[in-house]
N, C-alpha and C positions, 0 to 999 in steps of 0.2 A: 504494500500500500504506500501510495505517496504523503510527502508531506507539506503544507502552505508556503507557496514560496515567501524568501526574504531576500534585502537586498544586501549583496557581499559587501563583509568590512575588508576595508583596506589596512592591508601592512598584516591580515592572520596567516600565524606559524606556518609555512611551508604549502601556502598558497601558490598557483600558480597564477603568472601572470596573463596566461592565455585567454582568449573567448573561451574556450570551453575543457573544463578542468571536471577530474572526478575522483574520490579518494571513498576507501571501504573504511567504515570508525566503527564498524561492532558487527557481533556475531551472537545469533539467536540461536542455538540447539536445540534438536529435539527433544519432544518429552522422552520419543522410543529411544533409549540406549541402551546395547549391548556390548558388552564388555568394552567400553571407552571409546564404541564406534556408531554412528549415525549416518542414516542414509542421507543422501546426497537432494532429496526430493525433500525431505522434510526438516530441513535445518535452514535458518538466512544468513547473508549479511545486510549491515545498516550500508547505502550506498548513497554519499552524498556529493549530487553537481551541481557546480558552477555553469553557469549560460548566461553570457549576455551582461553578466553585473548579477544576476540574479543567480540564489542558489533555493534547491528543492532537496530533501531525500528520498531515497526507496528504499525498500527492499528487495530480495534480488536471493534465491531458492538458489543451494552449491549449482546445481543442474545448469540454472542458466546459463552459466560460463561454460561450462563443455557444450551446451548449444549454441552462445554465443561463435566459438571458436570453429566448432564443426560448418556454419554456415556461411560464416565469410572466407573458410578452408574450400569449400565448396564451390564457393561467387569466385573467391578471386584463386585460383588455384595455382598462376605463377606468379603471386605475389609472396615476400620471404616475409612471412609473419610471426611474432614473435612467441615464443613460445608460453601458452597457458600453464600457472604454476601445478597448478590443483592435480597435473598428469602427473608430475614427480611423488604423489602419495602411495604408499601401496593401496594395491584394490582401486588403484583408479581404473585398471583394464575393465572391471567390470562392467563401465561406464560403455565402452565402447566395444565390447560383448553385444550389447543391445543393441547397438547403432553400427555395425560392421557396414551393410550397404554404405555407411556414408565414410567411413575412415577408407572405404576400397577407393573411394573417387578422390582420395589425397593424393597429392603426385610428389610429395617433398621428401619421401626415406631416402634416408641414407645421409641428408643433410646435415649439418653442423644445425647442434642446438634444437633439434628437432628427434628425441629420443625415447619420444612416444610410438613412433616409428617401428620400434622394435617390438615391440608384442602383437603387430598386425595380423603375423600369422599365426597366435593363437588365438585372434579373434574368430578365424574360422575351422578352427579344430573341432566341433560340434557340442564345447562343453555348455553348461545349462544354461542359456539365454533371461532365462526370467530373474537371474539370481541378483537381488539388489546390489545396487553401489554403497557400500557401507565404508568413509573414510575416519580417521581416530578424529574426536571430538578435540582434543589436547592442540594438535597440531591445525585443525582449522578455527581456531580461536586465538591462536596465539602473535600477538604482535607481528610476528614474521612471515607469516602466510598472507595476512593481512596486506602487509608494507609491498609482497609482491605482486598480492595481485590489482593493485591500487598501482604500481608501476607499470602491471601487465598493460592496464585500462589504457594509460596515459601513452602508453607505446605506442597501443592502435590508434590513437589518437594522433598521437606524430607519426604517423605514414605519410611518406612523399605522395597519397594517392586520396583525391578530392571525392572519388567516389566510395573510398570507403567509408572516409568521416562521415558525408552524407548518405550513406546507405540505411535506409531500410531498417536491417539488420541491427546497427548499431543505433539507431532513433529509437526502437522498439524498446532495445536493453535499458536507454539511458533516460527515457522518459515513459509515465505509464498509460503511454497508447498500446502497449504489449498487451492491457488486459481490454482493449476497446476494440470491437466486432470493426471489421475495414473490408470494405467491398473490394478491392484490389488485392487482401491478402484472401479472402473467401476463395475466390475465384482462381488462385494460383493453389489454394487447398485443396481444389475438388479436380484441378488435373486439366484444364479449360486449355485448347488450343485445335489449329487449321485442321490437328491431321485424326481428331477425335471419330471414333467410330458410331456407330448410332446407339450402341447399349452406355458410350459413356456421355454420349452427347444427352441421354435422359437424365442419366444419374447425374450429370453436372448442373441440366434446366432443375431438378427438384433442390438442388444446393441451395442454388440460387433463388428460389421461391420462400426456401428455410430463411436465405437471411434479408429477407425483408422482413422478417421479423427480428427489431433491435432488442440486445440484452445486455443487460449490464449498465455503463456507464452509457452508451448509448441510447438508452430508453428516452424517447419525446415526449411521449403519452401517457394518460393514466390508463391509458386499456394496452397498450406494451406491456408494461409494468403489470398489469393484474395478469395477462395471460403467459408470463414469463417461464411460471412452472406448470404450465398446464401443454400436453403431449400432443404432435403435433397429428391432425388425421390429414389424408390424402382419399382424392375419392376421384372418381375417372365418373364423368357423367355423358351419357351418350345423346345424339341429335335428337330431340323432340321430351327428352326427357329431362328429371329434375331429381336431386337432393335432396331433404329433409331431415334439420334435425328439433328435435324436440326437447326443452329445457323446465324442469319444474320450480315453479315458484311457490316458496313455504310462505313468504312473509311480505308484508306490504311493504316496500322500501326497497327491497333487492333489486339490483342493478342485472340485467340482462348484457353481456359483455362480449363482443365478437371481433375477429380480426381473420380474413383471409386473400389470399391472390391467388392468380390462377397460373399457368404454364400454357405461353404459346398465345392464347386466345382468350378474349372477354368472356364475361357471363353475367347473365342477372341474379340480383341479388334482392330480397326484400324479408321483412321480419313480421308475424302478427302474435298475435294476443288472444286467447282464448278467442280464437277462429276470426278476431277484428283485423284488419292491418294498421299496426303501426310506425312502420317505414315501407313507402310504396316502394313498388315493383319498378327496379333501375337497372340498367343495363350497365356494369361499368366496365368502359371501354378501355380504361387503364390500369385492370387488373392486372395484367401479365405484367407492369414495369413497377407497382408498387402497393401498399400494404393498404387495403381498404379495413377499417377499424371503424369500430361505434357503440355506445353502451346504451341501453334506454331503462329509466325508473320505473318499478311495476308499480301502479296505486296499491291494487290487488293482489293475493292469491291467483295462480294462475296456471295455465299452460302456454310456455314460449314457444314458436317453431319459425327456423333462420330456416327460409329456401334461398337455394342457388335453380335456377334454372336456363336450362338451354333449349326450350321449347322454340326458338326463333332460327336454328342450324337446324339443317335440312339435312349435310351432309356428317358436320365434321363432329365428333365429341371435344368435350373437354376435361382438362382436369385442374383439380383445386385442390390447394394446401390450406388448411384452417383450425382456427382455436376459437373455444366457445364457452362460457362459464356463465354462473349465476354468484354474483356478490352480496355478501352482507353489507348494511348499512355501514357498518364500525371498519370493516375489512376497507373499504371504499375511501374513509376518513384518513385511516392510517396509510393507505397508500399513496395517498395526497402531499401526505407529510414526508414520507418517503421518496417520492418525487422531487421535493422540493431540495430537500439535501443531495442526490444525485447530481443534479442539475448546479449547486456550489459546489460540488466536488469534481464534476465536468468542469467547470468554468476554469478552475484552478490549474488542471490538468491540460485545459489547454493554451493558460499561459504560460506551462510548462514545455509542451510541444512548440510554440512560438519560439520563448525564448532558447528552443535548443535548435531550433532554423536556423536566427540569426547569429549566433555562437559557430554554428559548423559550416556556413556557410564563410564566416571568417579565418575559422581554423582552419579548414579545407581550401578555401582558395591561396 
């Protein structure tokens, strides 16, 4: 989780003078430890940068530096990158046990200072893949693991190369847009590209239907937000035909709660009431590009039914991704309030993403 930014003092201890500076000051353990070792998923560091004049901190799971490191290993693969400290622990191979496909796409053994290198080919000796990274808690706590990989940072930072500073990769690590849904990382998640076949070209259009639905720090809406843990259904509806679903209402006040889009092609949509309508029958011709949402107050008890229909295609079916719930009064209050704090803690986060633009756009150029 991030922290409110402030503005940097000038002349503190072993500041750097750069746009864009970052140093690790603590170290959170797990509760799980076994014999003086913790896996690598459930322990932090405290990570605090510097951007722009401005500083924020994170947090930041051992994990994400071996991901960190495996991805820019990957992006920039003849670039001489400096070596991550956290490999020099025992049982760090286990780390990369798990993630072999990605250490085979390294191209630097044999190199100087790169001596992680050397257990590559017991990465694929067949031993147990699932078995966690478990490194000593002593030594990733200690001043000194610390100091280097708060060097390590600063190293990738001083690369003679504007695309890494500005990459992606490292925007992600050093501010907390890593935990914010991005349609451009969506879509390089689900596999999207010229030469996709037709079984993945489906599965990539339903991706994409999923994340029109925002979560997290992302949420706009209070019906986002309310349908956040609520599973997602899929329904293929055919030419002349329609959908129905039906929602009970215990108590006068309940909020009726919807949110769906479609794949490909529009559909109509409309909502009644113990058999009345109370949102007419519309056609919405921008399903397919984004998130049709709307909650309506029951006076009454009642029975709700949300139809989609496609009774106006002759030829083609459709299909629709959607979420649909019945809210309590109190439930609906507190999500308000929840809302509201998201929305300060977006705000915050993205003058953290700002000021870490204009930082690496200075340090990078």
């Amino acid at each position: 989780s991030g922290g409110a930014m402030t503005a940097a003092a000038d002349g503190a201890p072993g500041a750097s003078t750069a746009a864009l500076d970052c140093e690790i000051t603590g170290f959170v353990p797990a509760v799980d430890v076994v014999d003086g070792k913790v896996d690598i998923e459930q322990c932090r560091y405290h990570v605090r940068v510097t951007a722009d004049g401005e500083v924020y901190t994170l947090q930041r799971v051992c994990s994400a530096f071996f991901e960190l490191d495996a991805q820019l290993s990957r992006r920039f693969p003849k670039l001489s990158l400096p070596f991550m400290p956290l490999y020099a622990m025992r049982g760090s191979d286990n780390y990369s046990k798990k993630t072999a496909h990605r250490a085979r796409e390294r191209s630097r053994e044999g190199k100087p200072g790169h001596g992680k290198r050397a257990f590559i080919k017991s990465v694929v000796t067949g031993k147990d893949p699932s078995k966690r990274c478990m490194l000593d808690v002593a030594e990733l706590e200690g001043p000194r693991m610390q100091g280097l990989l708060t060097q390590w940072v600063r190293d990738l930072l001083a690369c003679n190369n504007a695309l890494l500073v500005t990459s992606d990769e490292v925007r992600l690590f050093l501010t907390d847009a890593r935990d914010d849904p991005r349609p451009d990382v969506r879509r390089s998640a689900t596999g999207a590209g010229d030469g996709d076949d037709g079984g993945k070209k489906a599965k990539r259009e339903v991706a994409d239907a999923k994340a029109r639905f925002s979560g997290g720090l992302a949420v706009e809406s209070i019906e986002e937000l309310l349908l956040e843990s609520v599973p997602f259904e899929r329904r293929k509806i055919g030419a002349k035909k329609q959908h129905q679903v039906t929602l009970s209402v215990e108590v006068a006040g309940q909020s009726v709660v919807w949110g769906f889009t479609s794949i490909d092609k529009d559909i109509a949509f409309s909502l009644s009431f113990n058999g009345t309508p109370v949102r007419a029958y519309e056609r919405c011709v921008d399903a397919p590009y984004r998130l049709i949402k709307g909650k309506w107050e029951s006076p009454t008890p009642g029975t709700a039914t949300l139809t989609w229909s496609n009774d106006y295609s002759v030829w083609y079916g459709k299909q629709i991704v959607y979420k649909a719930l019945v809210v309590p009064e109190g439930q609906l209050t507190s999500a308000n309030v929840r809302l509201s704090r998201l929305r300060t803690v977006a705000r915050e986060r993205q003058d953290q993403m700002q000021a870490f633009d204009r930082a690496s756009s200075i340090h990078g150029g």
